[in-house]
Backbone as a printed PyTorch tensor [residue, N CA C, xyz], in Angstrom:
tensor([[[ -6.9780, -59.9230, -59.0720],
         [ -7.8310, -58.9520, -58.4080],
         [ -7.5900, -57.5480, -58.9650]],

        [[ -6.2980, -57.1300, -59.4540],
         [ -6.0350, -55.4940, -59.5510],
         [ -6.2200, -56.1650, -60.9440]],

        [[ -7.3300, -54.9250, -61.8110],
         [ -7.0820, -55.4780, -63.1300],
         [ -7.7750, -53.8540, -63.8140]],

        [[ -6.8910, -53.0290, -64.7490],
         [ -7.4830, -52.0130, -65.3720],
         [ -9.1410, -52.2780, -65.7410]],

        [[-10.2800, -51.5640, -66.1920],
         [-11.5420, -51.8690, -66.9170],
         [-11.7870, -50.7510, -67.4450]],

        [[-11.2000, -50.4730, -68.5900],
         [-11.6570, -48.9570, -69.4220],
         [-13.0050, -49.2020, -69.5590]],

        [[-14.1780, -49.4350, -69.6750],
         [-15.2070, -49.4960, -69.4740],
         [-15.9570, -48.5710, -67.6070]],

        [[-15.0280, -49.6390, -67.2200],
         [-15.8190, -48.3810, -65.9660],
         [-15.0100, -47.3980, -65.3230]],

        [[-13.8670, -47.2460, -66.0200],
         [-13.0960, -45.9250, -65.9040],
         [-13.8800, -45.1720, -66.7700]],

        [[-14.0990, -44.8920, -68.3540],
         [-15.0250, -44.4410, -68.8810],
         [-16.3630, -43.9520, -68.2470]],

        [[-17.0000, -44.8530, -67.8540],
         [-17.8090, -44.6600, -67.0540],
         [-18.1000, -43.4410, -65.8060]],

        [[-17.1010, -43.7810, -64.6340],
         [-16.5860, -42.6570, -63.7260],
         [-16.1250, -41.3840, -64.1610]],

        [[-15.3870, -40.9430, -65.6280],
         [-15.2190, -40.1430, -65.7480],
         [-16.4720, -39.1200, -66.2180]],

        [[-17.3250, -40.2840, -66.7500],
         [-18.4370, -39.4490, -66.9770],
         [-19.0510, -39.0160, -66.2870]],

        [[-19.2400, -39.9100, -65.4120],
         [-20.0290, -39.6900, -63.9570],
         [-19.4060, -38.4080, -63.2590]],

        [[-18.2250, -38.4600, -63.0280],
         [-17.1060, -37.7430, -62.4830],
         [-17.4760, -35.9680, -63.0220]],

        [[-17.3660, -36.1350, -64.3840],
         [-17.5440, -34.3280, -64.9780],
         [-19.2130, -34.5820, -64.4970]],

        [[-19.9940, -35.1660, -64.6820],
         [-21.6060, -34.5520, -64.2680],
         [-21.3170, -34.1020, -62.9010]],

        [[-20.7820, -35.1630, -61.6510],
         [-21.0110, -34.7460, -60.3780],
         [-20.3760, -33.0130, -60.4040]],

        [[-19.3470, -32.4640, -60.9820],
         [-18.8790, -31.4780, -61.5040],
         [-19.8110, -30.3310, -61.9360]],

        [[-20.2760, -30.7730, -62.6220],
         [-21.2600, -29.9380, -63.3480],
         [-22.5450, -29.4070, -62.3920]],

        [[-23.0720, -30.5290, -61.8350],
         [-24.3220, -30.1510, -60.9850],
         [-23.7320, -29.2930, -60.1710]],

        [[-22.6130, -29.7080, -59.4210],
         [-22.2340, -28.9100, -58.0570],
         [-21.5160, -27.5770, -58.6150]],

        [[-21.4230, -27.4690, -59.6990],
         [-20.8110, -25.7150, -59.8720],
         [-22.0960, -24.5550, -60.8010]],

        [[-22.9180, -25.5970, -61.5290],
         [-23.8230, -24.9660, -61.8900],
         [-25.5530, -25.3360, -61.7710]],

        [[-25.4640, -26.0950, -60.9130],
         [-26.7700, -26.6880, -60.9300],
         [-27.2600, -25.6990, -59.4580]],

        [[-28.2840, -24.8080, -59.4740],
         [-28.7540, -24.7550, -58.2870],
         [-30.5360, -24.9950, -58.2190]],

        [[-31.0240, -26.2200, -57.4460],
         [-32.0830, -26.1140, -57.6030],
         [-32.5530, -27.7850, -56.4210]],

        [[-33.9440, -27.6410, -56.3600],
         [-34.3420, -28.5270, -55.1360],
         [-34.5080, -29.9820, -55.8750]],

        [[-33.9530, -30.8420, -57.0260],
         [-34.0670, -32.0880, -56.9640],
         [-32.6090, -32.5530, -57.3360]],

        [[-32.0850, -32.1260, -58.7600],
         [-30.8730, -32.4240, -59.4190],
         [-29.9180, -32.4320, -58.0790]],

        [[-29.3800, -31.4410, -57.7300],
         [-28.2280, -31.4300, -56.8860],
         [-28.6900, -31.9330, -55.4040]],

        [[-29.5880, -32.0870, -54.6420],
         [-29.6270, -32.4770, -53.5930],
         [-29.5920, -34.4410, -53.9280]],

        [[-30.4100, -34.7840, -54.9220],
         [-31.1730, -35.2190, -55.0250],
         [-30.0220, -36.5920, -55.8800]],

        [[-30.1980, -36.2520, -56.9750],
         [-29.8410, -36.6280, -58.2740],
         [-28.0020, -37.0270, -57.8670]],

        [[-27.6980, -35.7950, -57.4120],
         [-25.9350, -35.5500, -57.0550],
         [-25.7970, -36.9580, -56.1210]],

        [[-26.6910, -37.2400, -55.2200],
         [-26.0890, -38.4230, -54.3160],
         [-26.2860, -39.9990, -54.6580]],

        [[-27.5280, -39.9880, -55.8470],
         [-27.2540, -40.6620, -56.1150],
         [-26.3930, -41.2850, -57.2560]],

        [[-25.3880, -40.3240, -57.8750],
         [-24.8050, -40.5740, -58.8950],
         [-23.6670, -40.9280, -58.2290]],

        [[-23.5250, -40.4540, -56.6530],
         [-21.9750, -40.2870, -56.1410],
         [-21.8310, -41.8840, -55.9490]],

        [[-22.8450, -42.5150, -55.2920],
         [-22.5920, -44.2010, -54.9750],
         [-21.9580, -44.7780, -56.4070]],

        [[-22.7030, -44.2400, -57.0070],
         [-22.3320, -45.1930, -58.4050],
         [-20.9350, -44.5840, -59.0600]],

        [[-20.7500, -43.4840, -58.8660],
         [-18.9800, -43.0780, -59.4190],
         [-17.8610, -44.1680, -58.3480]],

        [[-18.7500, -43.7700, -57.1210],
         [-17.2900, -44.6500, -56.2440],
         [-17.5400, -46.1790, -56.6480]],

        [[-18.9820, -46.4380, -57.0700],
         [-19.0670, -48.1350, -57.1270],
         [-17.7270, -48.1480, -58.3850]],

        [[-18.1900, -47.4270, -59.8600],
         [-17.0100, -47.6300, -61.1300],
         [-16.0910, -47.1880, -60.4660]],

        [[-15.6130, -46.1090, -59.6840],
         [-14.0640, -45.9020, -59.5340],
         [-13.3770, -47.2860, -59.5120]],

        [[-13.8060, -47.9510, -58.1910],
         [-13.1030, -49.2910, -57.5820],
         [-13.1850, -50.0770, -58.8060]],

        [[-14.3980, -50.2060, -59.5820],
         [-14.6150, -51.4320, -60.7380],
         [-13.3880, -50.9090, -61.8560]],

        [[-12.8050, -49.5990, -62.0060],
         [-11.7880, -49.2820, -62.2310],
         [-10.8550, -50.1710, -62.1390]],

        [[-10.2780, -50.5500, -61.3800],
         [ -9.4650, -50.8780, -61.1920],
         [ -9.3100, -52.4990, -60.5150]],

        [[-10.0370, -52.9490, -59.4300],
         [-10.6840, -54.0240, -59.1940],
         [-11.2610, -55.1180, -59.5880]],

        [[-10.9800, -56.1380, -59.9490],
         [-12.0290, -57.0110, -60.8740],
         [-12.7380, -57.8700, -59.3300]],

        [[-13.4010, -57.2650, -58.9010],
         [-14.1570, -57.2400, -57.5520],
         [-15.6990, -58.0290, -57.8740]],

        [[-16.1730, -59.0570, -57.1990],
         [-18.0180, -59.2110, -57.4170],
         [-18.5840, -58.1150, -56.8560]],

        [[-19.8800, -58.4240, -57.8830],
         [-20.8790, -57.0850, -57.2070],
         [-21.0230, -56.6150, -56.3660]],

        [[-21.8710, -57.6250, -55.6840],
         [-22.3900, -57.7910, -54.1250],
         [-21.4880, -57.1700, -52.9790]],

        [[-20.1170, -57.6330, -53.1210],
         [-19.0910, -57.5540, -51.7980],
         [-18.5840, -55.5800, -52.4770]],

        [[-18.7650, -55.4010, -53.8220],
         [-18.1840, -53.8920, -54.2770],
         [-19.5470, -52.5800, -53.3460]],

        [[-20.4010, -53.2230, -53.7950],
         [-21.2100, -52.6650, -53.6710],
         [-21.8450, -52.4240, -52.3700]],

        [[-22.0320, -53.5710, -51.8020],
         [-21.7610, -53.4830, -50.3070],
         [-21.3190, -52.5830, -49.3510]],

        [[-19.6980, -52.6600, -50.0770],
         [-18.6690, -51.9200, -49.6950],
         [-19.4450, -50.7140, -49.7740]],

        [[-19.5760, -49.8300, -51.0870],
         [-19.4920, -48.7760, -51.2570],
         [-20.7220, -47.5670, -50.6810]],

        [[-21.8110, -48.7600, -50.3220],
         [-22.7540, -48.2610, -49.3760],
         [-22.4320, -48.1630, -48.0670]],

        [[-21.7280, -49.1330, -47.7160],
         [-21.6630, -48.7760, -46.0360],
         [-20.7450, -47.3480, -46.0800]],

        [[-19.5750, -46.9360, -46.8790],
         [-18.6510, -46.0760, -47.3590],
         [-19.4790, -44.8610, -47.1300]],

        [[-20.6010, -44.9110, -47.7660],
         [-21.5120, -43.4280, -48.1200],
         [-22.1270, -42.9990, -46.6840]],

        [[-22.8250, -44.9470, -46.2010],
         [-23.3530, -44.5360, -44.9930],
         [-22.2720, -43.8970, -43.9820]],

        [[-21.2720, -44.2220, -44.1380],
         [-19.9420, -43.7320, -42.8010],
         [-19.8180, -42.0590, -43.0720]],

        [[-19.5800, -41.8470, -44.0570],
         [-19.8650, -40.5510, -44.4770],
         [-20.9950, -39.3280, -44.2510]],

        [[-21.8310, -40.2720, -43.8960],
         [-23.4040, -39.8980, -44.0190],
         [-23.4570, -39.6060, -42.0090]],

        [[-23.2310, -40.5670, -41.5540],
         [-22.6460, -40.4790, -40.2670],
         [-21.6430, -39.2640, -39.7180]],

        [[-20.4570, -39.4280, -40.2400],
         [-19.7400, -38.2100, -39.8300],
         [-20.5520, -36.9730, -40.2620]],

        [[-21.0140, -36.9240, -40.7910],
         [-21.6760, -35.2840, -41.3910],
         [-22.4000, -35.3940, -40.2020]],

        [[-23.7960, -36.2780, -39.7730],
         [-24.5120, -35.7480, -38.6180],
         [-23.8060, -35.7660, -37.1750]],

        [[-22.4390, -36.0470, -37.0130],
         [-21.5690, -35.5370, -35.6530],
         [-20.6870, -34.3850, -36.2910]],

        [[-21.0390, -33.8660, -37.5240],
         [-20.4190, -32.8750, -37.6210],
         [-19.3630, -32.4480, -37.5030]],

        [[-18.3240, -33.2540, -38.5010],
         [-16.3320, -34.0610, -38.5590],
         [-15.8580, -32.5580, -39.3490]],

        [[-16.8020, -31.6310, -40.3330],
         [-15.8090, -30.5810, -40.8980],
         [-15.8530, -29.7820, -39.3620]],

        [[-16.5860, -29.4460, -38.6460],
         [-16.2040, -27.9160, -37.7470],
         [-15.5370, -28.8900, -36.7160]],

        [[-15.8670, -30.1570, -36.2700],
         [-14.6680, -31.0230, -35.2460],
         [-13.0450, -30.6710, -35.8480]],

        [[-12.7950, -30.7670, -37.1680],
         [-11.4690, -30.9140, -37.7650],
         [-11.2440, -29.3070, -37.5090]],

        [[-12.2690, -28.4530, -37.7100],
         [-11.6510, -26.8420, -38.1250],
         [-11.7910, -27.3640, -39.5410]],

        [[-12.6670, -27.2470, -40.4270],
         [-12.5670, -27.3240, -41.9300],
         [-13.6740, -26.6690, -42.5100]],

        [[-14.3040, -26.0420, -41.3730],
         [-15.7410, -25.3960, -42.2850],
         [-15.6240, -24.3540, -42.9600]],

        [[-13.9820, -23.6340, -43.3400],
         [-14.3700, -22.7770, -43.9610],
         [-13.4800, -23.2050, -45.4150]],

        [[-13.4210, -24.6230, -45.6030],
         [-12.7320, -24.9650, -46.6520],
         [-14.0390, -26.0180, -47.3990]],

        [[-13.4450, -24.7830, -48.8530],
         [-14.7170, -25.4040, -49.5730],
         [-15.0420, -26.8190, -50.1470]],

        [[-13.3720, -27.3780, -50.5050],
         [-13.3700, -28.5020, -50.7690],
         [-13.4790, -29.5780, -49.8230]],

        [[-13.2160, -29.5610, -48.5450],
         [-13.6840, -30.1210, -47.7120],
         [-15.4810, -30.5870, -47.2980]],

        [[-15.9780, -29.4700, -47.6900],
         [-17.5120, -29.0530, -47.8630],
         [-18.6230, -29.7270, -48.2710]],

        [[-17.7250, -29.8330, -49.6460],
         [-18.0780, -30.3600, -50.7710],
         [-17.9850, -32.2290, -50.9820]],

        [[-17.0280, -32.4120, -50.2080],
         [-16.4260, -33.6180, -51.0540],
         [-17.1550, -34.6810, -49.6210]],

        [[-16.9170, -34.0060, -48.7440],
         [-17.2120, -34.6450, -46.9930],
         [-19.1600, -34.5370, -46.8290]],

        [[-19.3940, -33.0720, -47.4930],
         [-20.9480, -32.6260, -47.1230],
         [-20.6900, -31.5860, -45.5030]],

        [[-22.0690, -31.3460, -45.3790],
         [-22.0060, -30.6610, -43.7180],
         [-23.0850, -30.9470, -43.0650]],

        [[-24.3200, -31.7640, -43.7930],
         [-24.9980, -31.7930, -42.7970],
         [-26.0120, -33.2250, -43.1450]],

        [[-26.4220, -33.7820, -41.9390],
         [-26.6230, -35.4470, -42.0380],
         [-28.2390, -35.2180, -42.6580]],

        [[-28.7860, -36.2030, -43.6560],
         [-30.2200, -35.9490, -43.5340],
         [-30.5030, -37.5540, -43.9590]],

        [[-31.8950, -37.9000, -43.6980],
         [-32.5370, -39.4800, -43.8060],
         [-32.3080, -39.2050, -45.6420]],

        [[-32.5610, -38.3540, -46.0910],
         [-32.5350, -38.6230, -47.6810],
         [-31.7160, -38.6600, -48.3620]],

        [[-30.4390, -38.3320, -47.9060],
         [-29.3190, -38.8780, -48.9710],
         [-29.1720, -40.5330, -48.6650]],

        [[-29.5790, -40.9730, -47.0340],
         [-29.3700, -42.2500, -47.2180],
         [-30.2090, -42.8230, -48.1450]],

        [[-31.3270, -42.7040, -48.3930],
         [-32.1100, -43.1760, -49.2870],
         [-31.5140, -43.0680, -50.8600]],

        [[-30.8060, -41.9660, -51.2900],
         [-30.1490, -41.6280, -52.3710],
         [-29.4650, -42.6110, -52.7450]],

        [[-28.9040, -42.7860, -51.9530],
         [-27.4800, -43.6010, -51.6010],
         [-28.0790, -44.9460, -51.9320]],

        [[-28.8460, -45.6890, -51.1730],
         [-29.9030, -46.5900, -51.7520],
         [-29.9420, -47.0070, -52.6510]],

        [[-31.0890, -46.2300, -53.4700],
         [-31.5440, -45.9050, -54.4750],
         [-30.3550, -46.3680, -55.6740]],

        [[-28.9860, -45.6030, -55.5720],
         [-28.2180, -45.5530, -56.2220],
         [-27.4090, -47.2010, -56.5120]],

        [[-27.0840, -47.4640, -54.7220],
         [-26.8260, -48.9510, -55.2930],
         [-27.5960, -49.5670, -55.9720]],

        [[-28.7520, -49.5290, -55.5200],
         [-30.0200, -50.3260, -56.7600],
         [-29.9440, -50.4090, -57.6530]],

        [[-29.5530, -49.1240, -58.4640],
         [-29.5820, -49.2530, -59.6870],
         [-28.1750, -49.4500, -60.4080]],

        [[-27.4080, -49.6770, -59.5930],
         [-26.2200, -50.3750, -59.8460],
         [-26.3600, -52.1390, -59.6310]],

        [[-26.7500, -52.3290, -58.5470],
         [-27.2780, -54.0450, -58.9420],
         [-28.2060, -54.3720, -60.5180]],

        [[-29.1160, -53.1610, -60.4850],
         [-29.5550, -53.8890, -62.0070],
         [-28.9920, -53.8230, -63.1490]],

        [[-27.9810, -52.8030, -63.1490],
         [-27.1890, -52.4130, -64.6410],
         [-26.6700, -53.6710, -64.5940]],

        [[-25.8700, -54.1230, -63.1970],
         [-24.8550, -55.2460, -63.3650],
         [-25.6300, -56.8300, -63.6680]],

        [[-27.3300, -56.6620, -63.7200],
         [-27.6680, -57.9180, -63.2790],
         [-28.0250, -57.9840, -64.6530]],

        [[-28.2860, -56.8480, -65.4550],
         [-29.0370, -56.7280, -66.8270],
         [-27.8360, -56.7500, -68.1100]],

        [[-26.4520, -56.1840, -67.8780],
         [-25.4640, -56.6010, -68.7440],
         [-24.3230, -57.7430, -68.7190]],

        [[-24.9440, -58.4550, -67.3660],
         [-24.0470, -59.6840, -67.1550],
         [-24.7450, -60.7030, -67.7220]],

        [[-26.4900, -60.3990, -67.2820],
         [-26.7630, -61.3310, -68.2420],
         [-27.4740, -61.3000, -69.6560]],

        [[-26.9530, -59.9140, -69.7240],
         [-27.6970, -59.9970, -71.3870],
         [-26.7220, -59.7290, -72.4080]]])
């Protein structure tokens, strides 16, 4: 089960400096609202494939309900419950506020993580 995959460590890191990139220099109404969430499903899907030699289905699974729980605490509003709203990394990494369209992002994102995996497993 624990098994290195420089392939989707590679992967995440790339993913990893973009999510980086949008959020320090991207300001604008599709890329970073938009674009940023759905890249985030798919960094945490490779993080775990990192390291995990995990099936799709049960990774991926995982990593949506993960986003949705996340997606949840933001609309009960867990940074000003903790006292953390004035910490940026908290902000950032948690979000602050719940909306129907990142779940869709989020979505979206596994999706296109089922087809990468359905299109290089079997091609």
């Amino acid at each position: 089960m624990l098994k290195f995959n420089k392939t989707y460590f590679g992967l995440t890191l790339l993913i990893l400096i973009t999510e980086i990139i949008i959020a320090l220099y991207v300001r604008d109404n599709i890329v970073r609202p938009y674009i940023g969430d759905v890249l985030v499903v798919i960094l945490i899907y490779c993080f775990i494939k990192s390291f995990f030699n995990t099936m799709v289905v049960p990774t991926a699974s995982f990593v949506l309900l993960f986003a949705f729980g996340v997606e949840t605490l933001q609309y009960f509003r867990i940074i000003e419950i903790l006292g953390l709203q004035d910490n940026s990394v908290a902000r950032i990494t948690i979000g602050t506020s719940f909306a129907w369209m990142d779940i869709a992002c989020y979505c979206i994102g596994i999706a296109i993580v089922g087809v990468v995996e359905k299109i290089t497993r079997n091609g």
